[in-house]
N, C-alpha and C positions, 0 to 999 in steps of 0.2 A: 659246886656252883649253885648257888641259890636264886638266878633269875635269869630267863632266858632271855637273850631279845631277837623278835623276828625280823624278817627284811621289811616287814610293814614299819617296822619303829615300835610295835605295843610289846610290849614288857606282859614275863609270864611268871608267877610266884609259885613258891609250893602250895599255897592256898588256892588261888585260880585252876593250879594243875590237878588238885584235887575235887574241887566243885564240878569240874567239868567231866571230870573222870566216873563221879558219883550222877550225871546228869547222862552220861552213856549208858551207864548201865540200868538207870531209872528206863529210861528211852524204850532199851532191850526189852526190861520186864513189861513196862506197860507196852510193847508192841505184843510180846508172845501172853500176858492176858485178855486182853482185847482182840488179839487176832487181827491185826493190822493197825500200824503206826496211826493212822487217820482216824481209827476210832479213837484210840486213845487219845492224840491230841486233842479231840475234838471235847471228849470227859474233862481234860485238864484246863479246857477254858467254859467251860461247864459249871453256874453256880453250884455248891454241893451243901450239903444239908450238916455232914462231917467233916466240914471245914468253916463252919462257921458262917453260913451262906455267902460264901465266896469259891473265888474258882481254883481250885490246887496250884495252877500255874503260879497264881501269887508268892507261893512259897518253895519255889526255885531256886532263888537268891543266897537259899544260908544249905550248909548242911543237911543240919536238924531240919530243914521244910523237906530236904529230899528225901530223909531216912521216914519222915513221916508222912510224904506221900505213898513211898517204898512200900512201909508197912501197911499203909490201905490196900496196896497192888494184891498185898500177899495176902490180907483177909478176904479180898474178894477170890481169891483162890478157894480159900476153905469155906465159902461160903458166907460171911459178913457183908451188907450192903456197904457201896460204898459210890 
């Protein structure tokens, strides 16, 4: 089956089921580098200097925005401003 549908009526794809799924676990990471969900959200509507002076959040919407938020999460680990 390739689409689910909920008791709401909205329709779920293997696309959607994967955005969201990669949005969880963004979530996860920038909660446990920031050390609280709050901070991090608060970064991701945060203009940023590595985004183009805009806010990460912007780039939610696709994969690739997640995988390269992802990857900022992870250099601020190693040390990379971000």
């Amino acid at each position: 089956m390739s689409e689910l549908l909920y008791s709401d009526g909205l329709r779920s794809t293997p696309e959607k089921a994967a955005l969201m799924d990669a949005k969880i676990e963004l979530f996860n990471h920038g909660k446990s580098v920031f050390g609280s969900l709050d901070l991090f959200i608060r970064w991701l509507h945060s203009d940023n200097f590595y985004f183009d002076k805009k806010p990460p959040a912007e780039m939610l919407s696709t994969l690739e925005g997640i995988k390269f938020i992802d990857d900022s999460l992870t250099g601020m680990e190693y040390g990379d401003n971000a």
